[in-house]
N, C-alpha and C positions, 0 to 999 in steps of 0.2 A: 348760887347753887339752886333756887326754889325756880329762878326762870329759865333754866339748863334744863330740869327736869321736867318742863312744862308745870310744876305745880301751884304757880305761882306767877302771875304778871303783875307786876304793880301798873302798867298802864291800863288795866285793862278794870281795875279797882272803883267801884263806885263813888262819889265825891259826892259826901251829906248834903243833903239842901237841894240839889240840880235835877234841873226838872230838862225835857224838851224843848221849851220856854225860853232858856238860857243859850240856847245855838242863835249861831246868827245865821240867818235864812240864805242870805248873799254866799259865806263862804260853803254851805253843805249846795248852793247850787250849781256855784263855781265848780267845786271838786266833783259833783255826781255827773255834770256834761266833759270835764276834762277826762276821765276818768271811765265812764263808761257810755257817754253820746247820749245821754237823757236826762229828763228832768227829772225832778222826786214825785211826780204825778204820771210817771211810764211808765213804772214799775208795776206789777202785780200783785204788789202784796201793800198792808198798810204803814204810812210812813214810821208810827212807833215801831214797828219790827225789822222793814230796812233799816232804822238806827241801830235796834240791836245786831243785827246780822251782819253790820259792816265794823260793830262795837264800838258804835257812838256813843250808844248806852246802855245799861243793861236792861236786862227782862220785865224791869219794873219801871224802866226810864228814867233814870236817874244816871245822868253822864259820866261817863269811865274819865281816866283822867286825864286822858289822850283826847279822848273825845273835848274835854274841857279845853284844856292847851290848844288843841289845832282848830275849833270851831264854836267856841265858846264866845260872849257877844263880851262881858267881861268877866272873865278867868279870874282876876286879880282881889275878886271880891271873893269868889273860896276858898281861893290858894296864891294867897298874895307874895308867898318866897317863890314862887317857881314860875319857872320861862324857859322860851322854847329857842335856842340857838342854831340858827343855821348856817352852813357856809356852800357854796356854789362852785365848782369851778372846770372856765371853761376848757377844751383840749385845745390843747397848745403842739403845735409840731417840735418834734428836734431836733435842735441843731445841728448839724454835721461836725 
């Protein structure tokens, strides 16, 4: 109901302890050249605030929890029940 309403994202929720620090440098460089063709020194603004603005982390830098899950160096040390499941799948023709 709280994320329907926009009032509320829990990914988007700050995760005690996480600093900037905690990103692994390789995955936020992977995802910012797939993503949008540049490094994280192309941008024009400072990297703490591309993190916020792409909600890595919040305003004080401290990583959301999304931000922790998908680019975190290890996640498992501040939220060791949770994990990120994905599945892939390719298109397939059919059959007649």
């Amino acid at each position: 109901m709280f994320s329907a309403s926009h009032i509320y994202n829990p990914d988007e929720a700050p995760v005690a302890g996480t600093s900037l620090a905690d990103l692994e440098d390789r995955k936020i460089d992977r995802y910012l050249q797939k993503v949008y063709g540049k490094g994280r020194n192309d941008f024009d603004i400072p990297y703490p605030r591309l993190m916020s603005n792409l909600r890595i982390a919040d305003k004080n830098g401290m990583l959301t929890l999304a931000g922790l899950l998908y680019f975190g160096s290890h996640p498992q040390q501040f939220k060791p029940a949770f994990n990120v499941k994905a599945v892939a799948f390719t298109e397939c023709p059919l059959s007649p």
